[in-house]
C-alpha positions, 0 to 999 in steps of 0.5 A: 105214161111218159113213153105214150106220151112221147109216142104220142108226140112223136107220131104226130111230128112224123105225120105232121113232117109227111104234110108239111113236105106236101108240095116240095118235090124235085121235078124235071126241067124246071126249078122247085116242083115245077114243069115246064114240059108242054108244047114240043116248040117250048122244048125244043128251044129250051123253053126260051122266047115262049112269051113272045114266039106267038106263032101257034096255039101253045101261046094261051098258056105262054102269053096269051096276048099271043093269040091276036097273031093267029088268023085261023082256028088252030089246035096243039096237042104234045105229050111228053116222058121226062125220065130224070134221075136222081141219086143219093150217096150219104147216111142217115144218123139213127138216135136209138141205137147211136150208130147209123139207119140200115139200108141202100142209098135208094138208086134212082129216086126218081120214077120216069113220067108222061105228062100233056098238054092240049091248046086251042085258038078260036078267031072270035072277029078281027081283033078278038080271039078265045083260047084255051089250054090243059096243062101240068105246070107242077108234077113229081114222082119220087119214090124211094124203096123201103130199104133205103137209109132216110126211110125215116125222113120220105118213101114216096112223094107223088105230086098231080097238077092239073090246070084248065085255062080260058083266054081272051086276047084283044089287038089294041092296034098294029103294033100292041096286043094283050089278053089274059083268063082265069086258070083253073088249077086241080093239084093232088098229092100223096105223100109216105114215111116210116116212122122210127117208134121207140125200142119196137123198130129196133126190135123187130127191123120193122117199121110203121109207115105214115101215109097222107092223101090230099086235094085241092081245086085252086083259082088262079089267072094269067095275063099278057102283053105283046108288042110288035116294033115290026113283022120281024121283032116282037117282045112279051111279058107274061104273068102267071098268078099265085094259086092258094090249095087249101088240101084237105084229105086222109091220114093213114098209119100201117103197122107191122102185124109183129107189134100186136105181140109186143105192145098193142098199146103202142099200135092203139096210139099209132092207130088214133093217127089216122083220120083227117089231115089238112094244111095249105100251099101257095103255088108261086106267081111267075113274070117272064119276058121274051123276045123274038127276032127273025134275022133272016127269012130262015133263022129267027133267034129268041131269049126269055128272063122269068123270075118265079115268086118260091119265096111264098114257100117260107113255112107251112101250118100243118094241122093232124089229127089229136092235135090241139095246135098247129104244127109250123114247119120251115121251108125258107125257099128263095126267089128264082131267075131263068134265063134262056136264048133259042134259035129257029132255022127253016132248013127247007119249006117244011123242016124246021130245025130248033136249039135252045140253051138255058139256066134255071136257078133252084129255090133251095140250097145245101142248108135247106135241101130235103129228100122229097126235094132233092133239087138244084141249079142247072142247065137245059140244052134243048133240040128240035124238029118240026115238020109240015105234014100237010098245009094244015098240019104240022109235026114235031119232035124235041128232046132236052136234056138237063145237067146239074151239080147236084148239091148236099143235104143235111136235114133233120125230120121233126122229132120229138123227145125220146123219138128223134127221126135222126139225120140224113147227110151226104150229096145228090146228084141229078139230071134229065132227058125228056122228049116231047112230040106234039101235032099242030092243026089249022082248021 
């Protein structure tokens, strides 16, 4: 009885452990679980001065008061590959034999991903315009294979972020412009484990595997402000607001056929996992502010400080199925700062050159870093292109690369008595390169 009961009590801390990481996966260029990949223009200056360039349609998601500057009806569209890597060098403790978790450090643990975005900008009269944008402002794959020694901890992290946003700007006079809309914010997740049952994982090298699926579609908005002192200097401040996900979806237990042949009672309780699973996140607001000055009739030069609000993912309740209550796991994540400069050069009438530099504080450190986020500080360095193919269409192109320290981990996964997961130990490594190549349109 008390070994069901701890079986029990363990599946549901393992699956529970699978919900509570819903949201914390390492993604490419940004810190926490965050994107920034969007425009080719935002890229290839390292993402710096978006808030206040305002000289295309990207502008309705990087501030929308942007907007006002744009005379004609205009569209962008961009699709990007980021291609990061991740690797782990370390070992993970296994308290049912005492000694360590068999298996390979994982290799790359993070799968390359293509991602877009689309913008458009529409005059509504001469002080009004309406804006709309499809972007991906949080994204990851994470995939381990099922050798690897924190198998016990995370398999696969797939996180979809899909936002919809509507604008409006208004220039209030010659020098002050604002705007602001709702964005509709779609997230999707998959998340898997293994789980280490007591005696029956030891015995036959084979594991159950957890697995939950949820979605959410969330409401949030977003609000500018630009302030021209001349034609040649512009600040903005841009606000991104949190956004609540309330996920509900399934929870799925597979177990090794071999099980039946040693205890079909183990596999009826590891069964009676399944079902319904729910918990909730809140995606993090963010306040930037750019400057953009035009030196020269060729060079302009450009910078961004943004603060993101990841303190929001201090801890989450995770609600599993034949739980009378809660489970509430700790995340302790930190509030972040980017800093980044950038410069435009018009080489000639259509070829315009791009550089940007920029540093991106991660929410996580050593005392908190996790498998499913294996992130940490770093810098971008971005390049870019862009090319007028036509007096109404222009091309460009930018790549960025991403460098980073890597950080330890030294995380252990929920447990419960006699069933513990164990201990993962050791140091990440991590870097980036992503290209983005996008189309802008006058109509």
């Amino acid at each position: 009885m008390r070994k069901s009961v701890a079986l029990r009590a363990y599946l549901l801390a393992a699956t529970a452990a699978a919900g509570g990481v819903l949201v914390t996966a390492r993604a490419a260029h940004a810190s926490g679980f965050g994107l920034r990949e969007g425009a080719a223009d935002w890229l290839g200056t390292a993402f710096a001065g978006d808030e206040a360039k305002a000289y295309d349609a990207s502008t309705v998601w990087s501030n929308p008061a942007g907007m006002a500057l744009l005379d004609q009806s205009e569209m962008d569209s961009a699709v990007s590959m980021i291609a990061p890597h991740i690797g782990f060098t370390g070992s993970a403790t296994n308290p049912q034999t005492g000694g360590n978790v068999s298996g390979t450090d994982g290799g790359n643990a993070i799968a390359p991903a293509a991602t877009g975005a689309v913008f458009g900008v529409m005059p509504l009269g001469p002080n009004w315009r309406l804006g709309f944008s499809v972007t991906s402002p949080f994204g990851e794959r994470v995939s381990y294979p099922g050798d690897f020694v924190g198998r016990y901890q995370s398999l696969v992290s797939s996180i979809t972020d899909v936002s919809v946003g509507f604008a409006v700007s208004y220039k209030v006079n010659q020098h002050l412009s604002i705007g602001g809309g709702p964005d509709f914010d779609y997230f999707q997740a998959r998340l898997t484990q293994n789980i280490n049952v007591p005696v029956l994982s030891s015995l036959t090298g084979q594991n159950p595997n957890a697995e939950i699926r949820g979605n959410n579609m969330g409401v949030g908005y977003n609000l500018g402000i630009l302030y021209q002192f001349s034609d040649a200097t512009r600040i903005g401040i841009d606000y991104h607001s949190r956004i609540r996900h309330n996920i509900s979806g399934g929870q799925y237990i597979s177990v090794p056929a071999i099980y039946n042949q040693y205890s079909p009672g183990a596999v009826a309780l590891l069964k009676q996992g399944q079902g319904q699973a729910t918990t909730s996140i809140t995606l993090p607001d963010s306040l930037g502010l750019g400057i953009y000055h035009q030196l020269t009739p060729r060079w302009a030069v450009m910078g961004s400080l943004q603060w993101t609000d990841w303190s929001l993912l201090h801890s989450l309740n995770v609600t599993v199925p034949n739980s009378s209550g809660g489970t509430v796991l700790a995340e302790n994540w930190r509030n972040t700062w980017f800093a980044g400069v950038g410069t435009n050069y018009q080489l000639t009438n259509k070829l315009m050159l791009q550089a940007g530099f920029a540093y991106d504080e991660s929410p996580v450190t050593s005392a908190n870093r996790t498998t499913r986020i294996p992130d940490a500080d770093h810098y971008d360095l971005g390049f870019g292109a862009q090319y007028q193919l036509l007096p109404t269409t222009r091309i460009e192109f930018a790549y960025g690369h991403v460098f980073s320290r890597g950080g330890g981990i030294n995380n252990s996964a929920p447990s419960a008595p006699l069933t513990p997961a164990g201990t993962i130990a050791g140091r990440y490594t991590a870097s980036d390169n992503s290209v983005t190549a996008g189309i802008v349109m006058i109509f």
